[in-house]
C-alpha positions in Angstrom: 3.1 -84.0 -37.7 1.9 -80.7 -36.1 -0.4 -79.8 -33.7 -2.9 -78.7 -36.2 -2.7 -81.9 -38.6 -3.5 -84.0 -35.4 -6.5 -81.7 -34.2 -7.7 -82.4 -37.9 -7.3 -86.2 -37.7 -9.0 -86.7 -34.8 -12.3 -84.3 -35.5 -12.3 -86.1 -39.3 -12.1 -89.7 -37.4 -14.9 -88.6 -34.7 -17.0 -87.3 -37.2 -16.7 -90.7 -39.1 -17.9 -91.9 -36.5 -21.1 -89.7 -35.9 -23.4 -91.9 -38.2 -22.6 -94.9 -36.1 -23.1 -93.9 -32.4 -26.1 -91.3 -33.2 -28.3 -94.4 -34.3 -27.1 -95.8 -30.8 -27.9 -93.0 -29.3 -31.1 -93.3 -27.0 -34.1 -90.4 -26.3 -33.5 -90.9 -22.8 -30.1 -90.4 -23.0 -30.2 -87.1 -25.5 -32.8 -85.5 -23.1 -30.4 -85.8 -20.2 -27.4 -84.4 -21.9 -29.3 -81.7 -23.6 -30.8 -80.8 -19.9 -27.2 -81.3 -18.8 -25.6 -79.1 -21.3 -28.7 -76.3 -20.1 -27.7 -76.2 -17.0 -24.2 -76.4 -17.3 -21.2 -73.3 -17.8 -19.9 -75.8 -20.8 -21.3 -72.8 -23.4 -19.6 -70.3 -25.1 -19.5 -68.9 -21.6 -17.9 -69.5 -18.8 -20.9 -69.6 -16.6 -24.2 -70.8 -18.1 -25.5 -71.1 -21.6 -27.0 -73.8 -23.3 -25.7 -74.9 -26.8 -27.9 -78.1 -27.2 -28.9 -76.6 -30.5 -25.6 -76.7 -32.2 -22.7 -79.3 -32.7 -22.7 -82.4 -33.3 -23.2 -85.2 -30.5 -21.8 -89.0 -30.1 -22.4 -91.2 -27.7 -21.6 -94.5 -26.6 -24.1 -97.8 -26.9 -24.9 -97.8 -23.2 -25.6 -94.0 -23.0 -22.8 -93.2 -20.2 -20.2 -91.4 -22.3 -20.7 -88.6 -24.9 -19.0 -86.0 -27.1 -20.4 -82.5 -28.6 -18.5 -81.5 -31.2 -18.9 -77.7 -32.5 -17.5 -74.7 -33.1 -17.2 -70.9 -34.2 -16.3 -69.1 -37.2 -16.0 -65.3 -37.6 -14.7 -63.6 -40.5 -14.4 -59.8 -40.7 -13.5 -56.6 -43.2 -12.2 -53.7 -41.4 -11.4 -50.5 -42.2 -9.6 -47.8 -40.0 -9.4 -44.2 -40.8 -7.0 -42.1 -38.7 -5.4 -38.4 -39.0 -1.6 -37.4 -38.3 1.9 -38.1 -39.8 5.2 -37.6 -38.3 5.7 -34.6 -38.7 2.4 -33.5 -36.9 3.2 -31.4 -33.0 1.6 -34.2 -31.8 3.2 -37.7 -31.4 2.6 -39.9 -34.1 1.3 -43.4 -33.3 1.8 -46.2 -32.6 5.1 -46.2 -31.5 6.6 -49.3 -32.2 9.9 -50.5 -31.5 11.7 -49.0 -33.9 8.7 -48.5 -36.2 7.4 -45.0 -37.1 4.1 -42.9 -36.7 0.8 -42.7 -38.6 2.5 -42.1 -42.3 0.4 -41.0 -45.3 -0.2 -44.5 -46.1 -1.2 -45.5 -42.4 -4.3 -43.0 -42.3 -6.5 -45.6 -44.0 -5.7 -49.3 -43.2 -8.2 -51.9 -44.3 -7.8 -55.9 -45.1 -9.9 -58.7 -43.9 -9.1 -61.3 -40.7 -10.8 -64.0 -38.7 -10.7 -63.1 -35.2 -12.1 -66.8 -34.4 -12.0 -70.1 -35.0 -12.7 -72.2 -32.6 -13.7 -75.8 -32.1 -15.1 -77.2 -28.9 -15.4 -80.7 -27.2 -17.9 -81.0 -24.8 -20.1 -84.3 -23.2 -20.2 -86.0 -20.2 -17.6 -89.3 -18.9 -20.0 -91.9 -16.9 -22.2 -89.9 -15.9 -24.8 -86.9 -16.3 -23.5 -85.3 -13.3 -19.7 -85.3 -14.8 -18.8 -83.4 -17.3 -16.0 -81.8 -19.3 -15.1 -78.9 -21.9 -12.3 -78.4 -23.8 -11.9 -75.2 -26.2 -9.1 -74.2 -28.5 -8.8 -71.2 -31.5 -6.7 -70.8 -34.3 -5.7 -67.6 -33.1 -5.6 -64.9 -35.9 -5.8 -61.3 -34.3 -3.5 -59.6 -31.9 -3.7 -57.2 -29.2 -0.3 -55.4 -28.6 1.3 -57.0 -25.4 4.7 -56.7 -23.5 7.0 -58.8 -25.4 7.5 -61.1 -22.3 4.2 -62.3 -22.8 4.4 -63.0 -26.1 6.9 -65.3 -25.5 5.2 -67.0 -22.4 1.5 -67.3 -23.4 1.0 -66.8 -27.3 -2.6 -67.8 -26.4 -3.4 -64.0 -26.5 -0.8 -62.6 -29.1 -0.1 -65.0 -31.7 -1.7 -64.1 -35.3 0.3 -66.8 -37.0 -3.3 -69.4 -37.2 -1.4 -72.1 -34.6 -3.9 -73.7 -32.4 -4.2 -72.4 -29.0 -5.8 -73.9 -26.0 -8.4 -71.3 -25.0 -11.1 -73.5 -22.0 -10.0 -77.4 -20.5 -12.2 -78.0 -17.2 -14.2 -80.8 -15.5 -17.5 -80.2 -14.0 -19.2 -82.4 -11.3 -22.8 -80.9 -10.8 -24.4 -82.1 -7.4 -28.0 -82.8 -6.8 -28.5 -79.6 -4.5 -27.6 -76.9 -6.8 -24.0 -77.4 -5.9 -21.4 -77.5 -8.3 -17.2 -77.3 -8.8 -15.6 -77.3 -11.6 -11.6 -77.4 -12.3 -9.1 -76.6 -14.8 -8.7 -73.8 -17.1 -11.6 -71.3 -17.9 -13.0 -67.4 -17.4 -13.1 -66.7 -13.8 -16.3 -65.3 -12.8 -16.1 -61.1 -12.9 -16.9 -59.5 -16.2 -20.6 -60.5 -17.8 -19.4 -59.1 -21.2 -15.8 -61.5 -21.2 -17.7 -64.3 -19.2 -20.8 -64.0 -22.3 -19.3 -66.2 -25.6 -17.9 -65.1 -28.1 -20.5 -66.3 -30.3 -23.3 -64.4 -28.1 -22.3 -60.2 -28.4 -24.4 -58.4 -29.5 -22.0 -56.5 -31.1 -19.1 -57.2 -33.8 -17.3 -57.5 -30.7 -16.5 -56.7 -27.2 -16.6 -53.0 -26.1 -12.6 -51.4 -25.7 -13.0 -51.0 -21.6 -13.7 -55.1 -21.6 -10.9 -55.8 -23.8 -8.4 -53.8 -21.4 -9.6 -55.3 -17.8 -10.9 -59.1 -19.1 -9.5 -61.4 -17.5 -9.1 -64.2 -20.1 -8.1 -67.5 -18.5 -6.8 -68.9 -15.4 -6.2 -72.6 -14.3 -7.9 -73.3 -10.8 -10.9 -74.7 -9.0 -14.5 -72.7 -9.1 -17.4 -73.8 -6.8 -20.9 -72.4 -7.4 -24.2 -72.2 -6.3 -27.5 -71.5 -7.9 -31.0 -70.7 -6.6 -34.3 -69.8 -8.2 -32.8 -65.9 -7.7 -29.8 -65.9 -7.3 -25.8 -67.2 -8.0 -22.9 -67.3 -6.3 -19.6 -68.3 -7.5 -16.2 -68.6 -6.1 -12.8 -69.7 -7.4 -9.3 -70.0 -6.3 -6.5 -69.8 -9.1 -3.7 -68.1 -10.7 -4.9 -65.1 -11.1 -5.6 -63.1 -13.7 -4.1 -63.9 -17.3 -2.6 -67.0 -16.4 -3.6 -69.6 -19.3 -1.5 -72.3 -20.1 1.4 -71.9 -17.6 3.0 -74.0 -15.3 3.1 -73.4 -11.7 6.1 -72.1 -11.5 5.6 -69.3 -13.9 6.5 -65.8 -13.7 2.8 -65.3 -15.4 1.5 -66.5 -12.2 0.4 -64.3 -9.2 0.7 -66.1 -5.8 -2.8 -67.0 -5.4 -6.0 -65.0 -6.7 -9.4 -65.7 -5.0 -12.7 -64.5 -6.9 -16.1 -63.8 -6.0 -19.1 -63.3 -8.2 -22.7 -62.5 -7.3 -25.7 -62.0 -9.6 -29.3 -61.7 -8.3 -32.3 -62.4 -10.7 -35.2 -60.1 -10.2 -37.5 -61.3 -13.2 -36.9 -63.9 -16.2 -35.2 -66.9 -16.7 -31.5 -67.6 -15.5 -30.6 -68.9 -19.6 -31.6 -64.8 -20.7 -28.2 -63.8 -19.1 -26.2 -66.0 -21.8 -26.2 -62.9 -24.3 -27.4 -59.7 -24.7 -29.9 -59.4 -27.6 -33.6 -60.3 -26.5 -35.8 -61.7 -28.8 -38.9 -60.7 -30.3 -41.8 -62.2 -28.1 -39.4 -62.7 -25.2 -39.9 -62.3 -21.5 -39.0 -59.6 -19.4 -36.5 -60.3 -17.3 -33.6 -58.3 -15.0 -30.2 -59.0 -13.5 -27.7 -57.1 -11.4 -24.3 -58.3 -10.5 -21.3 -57.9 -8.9 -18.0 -59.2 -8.7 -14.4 -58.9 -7.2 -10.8 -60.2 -7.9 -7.8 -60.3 -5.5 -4.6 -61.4 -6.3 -1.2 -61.0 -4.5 2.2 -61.5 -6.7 6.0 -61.7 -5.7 6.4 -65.2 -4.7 6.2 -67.3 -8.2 8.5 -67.0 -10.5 11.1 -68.8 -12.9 13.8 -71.0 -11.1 15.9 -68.8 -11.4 13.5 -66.4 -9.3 15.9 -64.4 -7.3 16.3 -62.9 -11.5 13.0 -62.9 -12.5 9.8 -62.5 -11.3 7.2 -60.4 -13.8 4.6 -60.3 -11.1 5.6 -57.7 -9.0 2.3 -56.2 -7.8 -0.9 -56.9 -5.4 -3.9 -56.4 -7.4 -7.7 -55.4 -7.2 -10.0 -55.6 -10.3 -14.2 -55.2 -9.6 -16.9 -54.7 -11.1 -20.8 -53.8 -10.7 -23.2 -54.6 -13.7 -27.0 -55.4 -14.9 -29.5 -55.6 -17.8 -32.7 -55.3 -18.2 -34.3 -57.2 -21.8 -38.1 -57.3 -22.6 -40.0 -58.0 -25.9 -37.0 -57.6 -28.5 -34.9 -54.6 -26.5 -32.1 -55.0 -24.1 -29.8 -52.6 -22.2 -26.7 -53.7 -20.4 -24.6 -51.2 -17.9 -21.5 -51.9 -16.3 -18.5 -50.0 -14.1 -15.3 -51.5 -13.9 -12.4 -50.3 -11.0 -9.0 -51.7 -10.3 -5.8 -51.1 -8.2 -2.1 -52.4 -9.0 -0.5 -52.0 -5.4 3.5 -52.4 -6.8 6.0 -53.8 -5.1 10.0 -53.3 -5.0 10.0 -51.8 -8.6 11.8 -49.2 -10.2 8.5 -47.1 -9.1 9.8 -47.7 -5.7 7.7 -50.2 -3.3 3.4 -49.2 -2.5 2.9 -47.0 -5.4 -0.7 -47.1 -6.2 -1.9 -47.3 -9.8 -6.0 -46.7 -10.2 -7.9 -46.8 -13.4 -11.6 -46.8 -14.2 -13.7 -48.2 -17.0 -17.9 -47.9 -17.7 -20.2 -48.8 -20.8 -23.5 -48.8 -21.4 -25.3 -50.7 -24.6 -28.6 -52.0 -25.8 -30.5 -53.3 -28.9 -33.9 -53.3 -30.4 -35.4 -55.9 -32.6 -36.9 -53.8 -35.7 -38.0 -57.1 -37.2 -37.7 -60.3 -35.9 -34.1 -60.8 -38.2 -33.2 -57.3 -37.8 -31.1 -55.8 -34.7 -29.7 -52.6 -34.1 -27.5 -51.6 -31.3 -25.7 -49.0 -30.3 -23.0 -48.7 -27.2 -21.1 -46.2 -25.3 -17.6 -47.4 -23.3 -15.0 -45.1 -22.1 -11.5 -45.3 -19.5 -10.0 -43.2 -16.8 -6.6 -43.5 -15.8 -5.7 -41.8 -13.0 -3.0 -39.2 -12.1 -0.5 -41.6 -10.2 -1.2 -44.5 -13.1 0.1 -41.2 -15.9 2.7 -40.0 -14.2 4.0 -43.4 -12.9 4.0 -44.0 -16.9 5.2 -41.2 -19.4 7.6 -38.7 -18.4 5.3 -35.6 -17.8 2.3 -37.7 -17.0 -0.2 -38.8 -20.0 -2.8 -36.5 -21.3 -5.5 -37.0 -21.9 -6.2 -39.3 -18.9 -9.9 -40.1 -20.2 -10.7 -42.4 -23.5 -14.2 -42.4 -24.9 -15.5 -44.7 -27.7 -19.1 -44.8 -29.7 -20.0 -47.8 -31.5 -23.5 -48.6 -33.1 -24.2 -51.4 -36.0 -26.7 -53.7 -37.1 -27.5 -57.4 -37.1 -29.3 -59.5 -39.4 -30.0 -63.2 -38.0 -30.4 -65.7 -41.0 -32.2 -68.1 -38.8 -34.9 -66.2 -36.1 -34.1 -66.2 -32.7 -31.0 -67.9 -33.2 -26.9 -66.6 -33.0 -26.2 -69.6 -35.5 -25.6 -67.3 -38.4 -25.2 -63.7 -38.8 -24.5 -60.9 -40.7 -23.0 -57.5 -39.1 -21.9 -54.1 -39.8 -21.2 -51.5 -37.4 -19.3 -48.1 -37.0 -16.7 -47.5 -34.1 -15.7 -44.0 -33.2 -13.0 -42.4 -30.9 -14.1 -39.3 -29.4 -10.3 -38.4 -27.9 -6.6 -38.7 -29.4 -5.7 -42.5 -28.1 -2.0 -41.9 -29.0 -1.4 -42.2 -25.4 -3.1 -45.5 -24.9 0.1 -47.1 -26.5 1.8 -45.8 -23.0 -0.9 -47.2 -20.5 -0.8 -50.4 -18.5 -3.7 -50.7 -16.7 -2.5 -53.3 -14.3 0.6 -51.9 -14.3 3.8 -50.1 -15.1 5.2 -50.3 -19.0 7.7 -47.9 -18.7 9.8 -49.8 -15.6 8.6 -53.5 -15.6 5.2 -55.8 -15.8 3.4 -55.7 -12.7 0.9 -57.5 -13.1 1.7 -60.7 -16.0 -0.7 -60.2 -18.6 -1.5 -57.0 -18.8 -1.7 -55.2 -22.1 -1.0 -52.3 -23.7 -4.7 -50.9 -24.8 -3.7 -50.2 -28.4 -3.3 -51.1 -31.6 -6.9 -53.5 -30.6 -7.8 -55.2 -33.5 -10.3 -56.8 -32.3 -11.8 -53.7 -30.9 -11.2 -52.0 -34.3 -8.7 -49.3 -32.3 -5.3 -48.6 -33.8 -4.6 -45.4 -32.3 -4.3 -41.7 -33.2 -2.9 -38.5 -32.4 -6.4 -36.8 -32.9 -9.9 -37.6 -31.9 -12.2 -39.3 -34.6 -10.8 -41.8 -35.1 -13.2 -44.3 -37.5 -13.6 -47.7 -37.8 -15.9 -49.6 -40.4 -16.3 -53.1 -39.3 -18.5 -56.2 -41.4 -18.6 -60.0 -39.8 -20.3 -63.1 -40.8 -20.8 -65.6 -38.2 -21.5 -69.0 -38.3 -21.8 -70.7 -34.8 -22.1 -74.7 -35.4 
């Protein structure tokens, strides 16, 4: 029996069950988890956001032990326009192994997908104070990755529907704003990977997100949270480093992160997603965080041979919103540093890139959103030249995307409709040579790290002129 049959066994056997242990379930004990689930990171982010208001909940007769049971659907019509054949002066793309350019037939590439499906276990074991999450997706998009990743963490690669483990942690929340949490989830730097899936405000997350996200790492967090402000900390794998054994070569050496967000108006719960409600609050946030990890140690046992990690790295960012009576704006600037190692590149070569984006939404009705956002990428001269023969021009990536939402349910991400527009404003051709954490051309610096196009999820496949178009549609059902 696969993987898949059993996940479906045991959701159809709990939810047999649901009748049974909701009419056990007591007020008391529903309040407490609810307030529980408020104030924990067990949303669909990594940090804080409540989903009280979706799934389905058991509990045991006494009260002690409970189960939320939810999940998240996303189906989507795309439709990417592109200019340039083979025979055009400049390089066709992508340039696949052993595949060809942007043929007649290529120029126009449409077809429906399901970016997510997700289903989520969440509840507490014996107590309020302890509890757990556990997240996997039937993973059916791709982003383009070295092939040594494919074959070491599919989590992030794999179109083929399997089930992937995405989020598996336990929580322990202490009585004076103290809390740890341990397993495998988002480490704390970017607000637009750590917000859930479920929350964007747009179709999906911006292009510069997708390139420097970190995705997941197994390792210990502790955090702290005041009236007006947050701090959290972790210690891990480092970046990229889902579902891998300690001795991978995935793995850095050790990878400590530090996250920082001050609240200047508002209520912590309005930093869960972007989109402000009609009649909502005003409130204000600005952020920081940082991400060291050092590499060369972990490998395979056969680690004299291989060893993909192969550089120190830096990744940081600085970010804030503001969000008032059905408007937001979001702003963020993203920086990191891939310090190689003993590489072909030859030991200390420095490789710096750049990303920035700026979004925001207004409420036209109180079902009706429309948002627009503005990302781009800089890749500096050391990263090009380290990369392409020649160097890689252009060096700077620009996107435009603007849509609109409309929210079956008011004031609530539990169903939606969306269509929006994304826009390339410079040939990307080149992308499909750039590693941002790293070297493509002479080895994987940094595990993980992916090669910034074809995106499907960003709607991106790459193109040998600017304007390239992309026509997206989703529905969304969040339960």
């Amino acid at each position: 029996m696969g993987h898949t049959s059993k996940m479906f066994i045991i959701a159809g056997a709990a939810l047999g069950l649901a009748g049974t242990a909701m009419g056990a379930e007591s007020t008391d004990t529903s309040r407490a988890y609810n307030s529980e689930l408020t104030a924990d990171a067990a949303g669909r982010t990594s940090l804080a956001a409540s989903k009280a208001s979706q799934g389905l909940t058991i509990t045991d007769g006494s009260g002690n032990f409970s189960m939320r049971i939810g999940g998240l659907i996303q189906f989507r019509y795309t439709a990417d326009f592109r200019s340039g054949g083979v025979g055009d002066t400049d390089p066709p793309t992508p340039v696949a192994p052993g595949g060809s350019g942007v043929t007649g037939q290529d120029k126009a590439t449409i077809g429906f997908s399901l970016p997510r499906t997700q289903i989520y276990f969440a509840g507490m074991a014996g107590a309020p104070e302890l509890t757990y999450y556990i997240q996997g997706n039937f993973s059916s998009t791709s982003t383009n990755q070295n092939s040594v990743v494919n074959a070491n963490d599919a989590g992030y690669t794999s179109n083929n529907g399997s089930f992937v483990l995405e989020d598996a942690y336990i929580k322990y929340a202490f009585d004076n704003n103290w809390d740890v949490r341990f397993g495998q989830f988002k480490l704390p730097i970017l607000t637009e990977d750590l917000i859930g899936d479920g929350y964007q405000q747009s179709i999906d997350r911006s292009f510069v997100t997708d390139v420097y996200r970190q995705q997941r790492s197994q390792g210990i967090q502790v955090g702290y949270t005041a009236d007006v402000f947050r701090v959290l900390g972790a210690f891990s794998d480092g970046w990229r480093s889902a579902n891998t054994d300690f001795n991978s070569p995935n793995e850095s050496d050790y990878a400590v992160t530090l996250r920082v967000d001050g609240k200047f108006a508002g209520d912590w719960n309005q930093w869960n997603q972007f989109s402000s409600w009609q009649n909502s609050q005003f409130a204000a946030f600005l952020g920081g965080a940082v991400n060291w990890q050092q590499g060369g140690r972990t490998g395979t046992p056969q680690d004299a041979v291989t060893n993909l990690n192969q550089a120190n790295y830096l990744l940081w960012t600085i970010d804030g919103q503001i969000k008032g009576n059905g408007w937001n704006l979001y702003g963020a600037f993203i920086g990191s540093n891939a310090r190689t190692l003993n590489t072909a590149a030859g030991a200390g070569a420095n490789l710096n890139s750049y990303g920035w984006q700026i979004q925001g939404g207004w409420f036209a009705t109180q079902q009706i959103e429309i948002f627009g956002r503005y990302d781009g990428l800089y890749a500096n001269n050391s990263l090009g030249n380290a990369q392409a023969a020649g160097g890689v021009s252009p060096r700077c990536w620009n996107f435009i995307d603007f849509g609109v939402n409309y929210y079956l349910f008011p004031e609530s991400q539990t169903a939606k409709i969306s269509a929006d527009v994304v826009i390339g404003l410079n040939k990307s051709q080149n992308l499909q040579s750039i590693n941002f954490q790293g070297n493509a051309g002479t080895g994987q610096f940094v595990p993980g790290s992916t090669l910034a196009a074809p995106n499907t999820n960003a709607g991106v496949l790459g193109s040998p002129n600017a304007g390239e178009v992309a026509v997206r549609a989703q529905f969304q059902l969040l339960f």
